[in-house]
N, C-alpha and C positions, 0 to 999 in steps of 0.2 A: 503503524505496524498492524493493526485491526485489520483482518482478511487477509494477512499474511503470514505470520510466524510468534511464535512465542516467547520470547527470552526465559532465562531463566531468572527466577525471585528466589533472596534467602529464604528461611526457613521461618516463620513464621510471623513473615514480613508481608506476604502478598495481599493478606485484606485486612491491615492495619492502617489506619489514618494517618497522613503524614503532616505532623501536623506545626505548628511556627512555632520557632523559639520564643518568639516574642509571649510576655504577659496575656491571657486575657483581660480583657475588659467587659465593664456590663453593656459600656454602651458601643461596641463592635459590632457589626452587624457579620455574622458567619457567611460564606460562600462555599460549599460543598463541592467536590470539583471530583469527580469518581473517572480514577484512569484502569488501564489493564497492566498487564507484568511489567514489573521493571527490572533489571540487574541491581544487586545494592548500590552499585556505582550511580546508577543513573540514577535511580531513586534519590541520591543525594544531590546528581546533578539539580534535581528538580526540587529538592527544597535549600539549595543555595543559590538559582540564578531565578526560579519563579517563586515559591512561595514568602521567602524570606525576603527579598526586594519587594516585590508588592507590597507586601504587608506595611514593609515600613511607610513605601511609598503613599499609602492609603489607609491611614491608622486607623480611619473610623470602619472599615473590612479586616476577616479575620477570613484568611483563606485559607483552607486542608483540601489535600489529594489522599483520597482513600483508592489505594491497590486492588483493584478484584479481581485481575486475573483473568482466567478464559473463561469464567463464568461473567467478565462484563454483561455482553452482550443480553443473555439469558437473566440476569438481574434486575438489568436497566429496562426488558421490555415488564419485565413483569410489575417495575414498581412506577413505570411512567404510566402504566394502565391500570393501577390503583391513583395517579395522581398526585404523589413523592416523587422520591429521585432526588440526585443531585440538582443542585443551580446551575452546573457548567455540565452540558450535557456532550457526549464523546460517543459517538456511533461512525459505525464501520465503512464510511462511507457515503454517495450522494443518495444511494439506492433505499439507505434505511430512512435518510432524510424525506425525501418525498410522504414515505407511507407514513410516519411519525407528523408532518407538515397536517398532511390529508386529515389526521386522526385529531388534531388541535392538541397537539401533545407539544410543540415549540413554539416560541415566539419569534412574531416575527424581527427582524434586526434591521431594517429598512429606517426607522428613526435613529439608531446607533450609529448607522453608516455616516450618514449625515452627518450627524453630533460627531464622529470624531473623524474623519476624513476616509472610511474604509475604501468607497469608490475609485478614490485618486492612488489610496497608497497600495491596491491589491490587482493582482491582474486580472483583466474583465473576464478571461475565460475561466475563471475559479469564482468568481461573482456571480457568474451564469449558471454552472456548475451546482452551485447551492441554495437559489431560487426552485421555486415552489410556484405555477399559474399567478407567475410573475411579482412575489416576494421572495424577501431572502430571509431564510431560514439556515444557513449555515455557511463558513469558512471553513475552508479548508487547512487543516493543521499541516499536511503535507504534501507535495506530489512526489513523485518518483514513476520511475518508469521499470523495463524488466529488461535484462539481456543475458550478456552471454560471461560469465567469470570464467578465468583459465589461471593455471601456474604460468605466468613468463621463464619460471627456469626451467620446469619442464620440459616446454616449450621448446627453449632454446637448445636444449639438453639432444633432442630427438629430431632436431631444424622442422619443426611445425612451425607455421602460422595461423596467425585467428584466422576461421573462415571469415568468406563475407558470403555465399553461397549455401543454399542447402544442397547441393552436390558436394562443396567441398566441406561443408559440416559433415555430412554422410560418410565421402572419402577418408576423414577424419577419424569420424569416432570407429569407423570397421578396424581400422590400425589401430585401433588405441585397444580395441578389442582380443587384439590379435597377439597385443605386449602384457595382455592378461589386467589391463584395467577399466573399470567399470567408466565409461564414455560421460554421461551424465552424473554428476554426484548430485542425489535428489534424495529428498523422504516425504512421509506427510503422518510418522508417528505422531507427532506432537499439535498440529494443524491443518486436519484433512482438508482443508481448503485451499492447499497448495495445489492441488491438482486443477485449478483453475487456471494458476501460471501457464499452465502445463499450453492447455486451452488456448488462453489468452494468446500464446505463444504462436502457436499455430493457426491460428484465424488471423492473424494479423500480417506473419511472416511467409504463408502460404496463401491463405484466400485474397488477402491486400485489404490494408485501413478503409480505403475506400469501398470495397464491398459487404466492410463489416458495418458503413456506418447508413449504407443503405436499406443493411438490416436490421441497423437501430432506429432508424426512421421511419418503418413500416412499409421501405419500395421493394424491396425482397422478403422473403421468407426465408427464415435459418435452413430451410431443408434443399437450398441451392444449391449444384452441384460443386460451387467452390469452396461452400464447408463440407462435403460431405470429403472432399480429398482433402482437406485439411485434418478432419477426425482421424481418416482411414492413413495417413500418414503418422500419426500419435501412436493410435494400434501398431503400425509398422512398429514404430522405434521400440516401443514396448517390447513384443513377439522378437526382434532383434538381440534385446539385453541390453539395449544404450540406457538402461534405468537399473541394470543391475538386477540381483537378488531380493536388496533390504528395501526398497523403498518403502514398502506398511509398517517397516519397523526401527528403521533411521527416523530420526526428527531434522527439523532442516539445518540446525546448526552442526549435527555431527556430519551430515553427508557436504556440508560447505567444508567441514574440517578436513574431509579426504580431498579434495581439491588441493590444500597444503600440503599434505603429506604425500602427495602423490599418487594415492591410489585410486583417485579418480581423476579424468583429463581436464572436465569443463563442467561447471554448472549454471544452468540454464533457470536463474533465480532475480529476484529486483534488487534495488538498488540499499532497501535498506539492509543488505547481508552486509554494508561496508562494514557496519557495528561488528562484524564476526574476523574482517579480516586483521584487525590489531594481536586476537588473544590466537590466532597460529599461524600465520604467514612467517613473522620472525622468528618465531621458533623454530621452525623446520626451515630457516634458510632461504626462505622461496621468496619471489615477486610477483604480486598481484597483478592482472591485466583484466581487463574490463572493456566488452565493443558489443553495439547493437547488436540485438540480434541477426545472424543472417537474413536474407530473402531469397524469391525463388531469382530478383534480377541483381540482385548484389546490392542493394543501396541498406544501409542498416535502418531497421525498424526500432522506434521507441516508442511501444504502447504507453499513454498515460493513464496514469495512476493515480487517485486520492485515496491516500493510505488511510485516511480516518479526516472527521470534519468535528467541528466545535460550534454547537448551537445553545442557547439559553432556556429552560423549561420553563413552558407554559404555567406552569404552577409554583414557579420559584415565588419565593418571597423578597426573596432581594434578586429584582434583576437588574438594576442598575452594578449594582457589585459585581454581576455573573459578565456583565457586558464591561466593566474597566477590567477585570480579568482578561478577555480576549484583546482587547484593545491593546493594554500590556504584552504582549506574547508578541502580537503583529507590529514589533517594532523594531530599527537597524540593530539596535542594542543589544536585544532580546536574540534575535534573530543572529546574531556574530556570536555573543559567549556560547547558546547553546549550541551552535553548530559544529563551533569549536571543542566542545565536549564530549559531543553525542550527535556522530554523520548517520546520516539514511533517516533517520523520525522527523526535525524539524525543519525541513525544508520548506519552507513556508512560502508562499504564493507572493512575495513584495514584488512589485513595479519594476522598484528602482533599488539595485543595488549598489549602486556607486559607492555608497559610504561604508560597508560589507568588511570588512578587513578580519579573514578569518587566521586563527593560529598558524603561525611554520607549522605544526607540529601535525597537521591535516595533513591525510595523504594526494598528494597532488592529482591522481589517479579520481577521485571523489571530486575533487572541483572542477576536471574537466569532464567527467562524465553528467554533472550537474549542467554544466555549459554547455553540450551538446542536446542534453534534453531541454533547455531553454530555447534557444535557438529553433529546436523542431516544433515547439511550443509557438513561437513566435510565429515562426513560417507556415504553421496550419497544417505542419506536414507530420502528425503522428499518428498511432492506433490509439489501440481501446483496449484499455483492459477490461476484465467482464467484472467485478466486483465495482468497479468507479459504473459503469452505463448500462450495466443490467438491472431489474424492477428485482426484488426480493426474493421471491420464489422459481422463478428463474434462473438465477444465480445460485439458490440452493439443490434444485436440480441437477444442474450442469457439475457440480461438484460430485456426485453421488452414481450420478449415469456417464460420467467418464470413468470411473472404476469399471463399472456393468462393463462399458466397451472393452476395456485392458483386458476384463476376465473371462470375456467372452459370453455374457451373459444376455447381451445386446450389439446389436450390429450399430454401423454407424448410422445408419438411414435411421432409423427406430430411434435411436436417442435423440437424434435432430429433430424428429418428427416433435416429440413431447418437449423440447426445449422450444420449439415454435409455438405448440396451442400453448403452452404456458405463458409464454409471450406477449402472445396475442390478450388472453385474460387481461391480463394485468395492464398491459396498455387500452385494452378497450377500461379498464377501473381508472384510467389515470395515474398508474403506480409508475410509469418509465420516467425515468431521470430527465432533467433538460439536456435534450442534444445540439450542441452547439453547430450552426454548421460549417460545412465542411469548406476551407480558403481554395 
């Protein structure tokens, strides 16, 4: 969920440790394991299907999740650069991995793999993904990709269909605009680094996968004229109204909520919003629908995503414990109860799902949309998100000078310009993610 969205935590529940029912003992060895928000649902998912099974399963470990919220990020750097921290270290992705790698702040997991089979049981392009000048330093807790969410009853209500076109996405949302509803339901109250989505969205579905990953590779420059008509189409939707009024002041779950209730058509958000479709779809009646996003030639686009990765600190004291932690997690077992609990966070990078058998009670809409980014996955034929393959400062950029663009404060050529020398820095430091290449 890290670089995406926030859920909400009870009340003074979010940087409280969560911690086993089981006894202490003296001779336990602790494992610290520091996440971000959780719902109290989920917070319990996760001290009855991880903390509480581990534990038993490993009685000389004593595992706690301590909650911090959206101050993770800003915690964990400040206490890995004192040399603390958690044992089970949780960063926002491959991009914070590298510079954290760089900095001798992780261990490496290159011996773990081995010892317990990660190679065979994980998929090699999330192997590759969380090496480091060729160790690994990280797993990925998630992928996910972004598209397009709609009401099916809406929908059906008014005989629309999902585009597969940015002409008939366009055609679209002008009508939808026209019945007086807000076309995208969006915000970034709560996680301004939504507007990467936004981004992500457009470089992928306008400029083409393939030309984003030539400029992740260093054979173009970002200031190509194929992103500068992908920015200058973002600004379009903006200056239109397909983003409404509220966007600085919606957070992403209430602007997902108007998708249910109808007062907005489509929202142009990832996959972990399924977590949102359970608590309003039924209540207002409605059916969920879920499809790549459009292209400019119609075939649907699924950027991929690693929503957060799981690496071991370099200054753990128990890293053996930090590493059967992960091991546990990356298992068919692990991987069906919690999936079945809690869709869009653990989607987890396994091989081989054959043995997988998740709840009836999953919405069928969720496995096959997991299925079809499998598949693009497989076939080498996806995007890039910019929080998974962007270098650090780059990606914090790009979050802050899309606004400028929206507000007018910066043209698109201008922000392209500095989203490039930023770029460029940071890959000439060795800060850019592994880019796998392209099948």
């Amino acid at each position: 969920m890290q670089r995406r969205t926030i859920l909400k935590a009870g009340l003074g529940l979010a940087s409280l440790p969560l911690l086993p029912r089981l006894a202490y003992s003296a001779d336990q060895k602790p494992v610290a394991f520091w996440y971000e928000s959780a719902s109290p649902e989920n917070q319990d998912n996760l001290e009855t299907l991880l903390v509480d099974p581990f534990n038993a399963a490993h009685p000389e470990e004593l595992l706690s999740i301590d909650f911090r919220g959206s101050d993770l990020d800003k915690q964990l750097r400040v206490a890995m650069l004192s040399g603390t921290g958690p044992d089970v270290v949780f960063t926002a992705g491959p991009s914070y991995v590298a510079a954290m790698a760089q900095a001798g702040q992780l261990l490496s997991l290159d011996d773990y793999a081995k010892k317990y089979g990660w190679n065979e049981r994980l998929l090699p392009l999330f192997l590759d993904l969380g090496r480091y000048q060729g160790k690994l330093y990280a797993l990925a807790k998630t992928y996910e990709t972004l598209g397009l969410f709609y009401n099916k009853t809406l929908f059906a209500k008014n005989n629309w269909k999902a585009p597969t076109t940015i002409a008939e996405l366009e055609a679209l949302a002008d009508e939808m605009k026209g019945k007086g509803l807000v076309p995208f339901g969006a915000g970034n109250a709560d996680w301004r680094p939504a507007n990467e989505w936004h981004v992500s969205i457009a470089m992928n579905s306008i400029a083409g996968p393939e030309t984003v990953h030539k400029a992740l590779t260093g054979a173009i420059q970002w200031t190509d004229p194929a992103f500068v008509a992908a920015i200058d189409k973002l600004a379009e939707w903006w200056d239109k109204g397909y983003y409404g009024d509220n966007y600085f002041s919606l957070t992403s779950e209430q602007a997902f909520a108007q998708i249910a209730t109808g007062q907005a058509g489509m929202a142009p958000t990832g996959t972990w919003s399924f977590t949102n479709v359970k608590p309003y779809f039924p209540d207002n009646n409605a059916e969920p629908g879920f499809v790549g996003f459009p292209s400019a030639s119609g075939d649907p686009i699924f950027p991929l995503g690693i929503g957060s990765t799981l690496s071991v600190n370099a200054k753990s004291e128990n890293p053996d414990g930090a590493a059967a932690v992960l091991d546990y997690m990356f298992q068919d077992d692990f991987y069906t109860k919690m999936n079945s609990a809690w869709q869009g966070e653990w989607n987890l990078p396994l091989a081989d799902l054959s043995k997988v058998q998740l709840s009836d009670k999953v919405l069928p809409l969720y496995t096959e949309a997991m299925k079809e980014l499998s598949a693009a996955v497989g076939a080498g034929k996806y995007g890039y998100t910019t929080w998974t393959f962007l270098p650090p400062a780059t990606d914090t950029y790009l979050v802050s000078g899309m606004e400028e663009v929206w507000l007018k404060k910066t043209s698109s050529a201008d922000f392209l310009k500095k989203l490039d020398d930023t770029f460029k820095q940071e890959k000439d430091a060795g800060k850019v993610p592994a880019i796998p290449a392209r099948a």
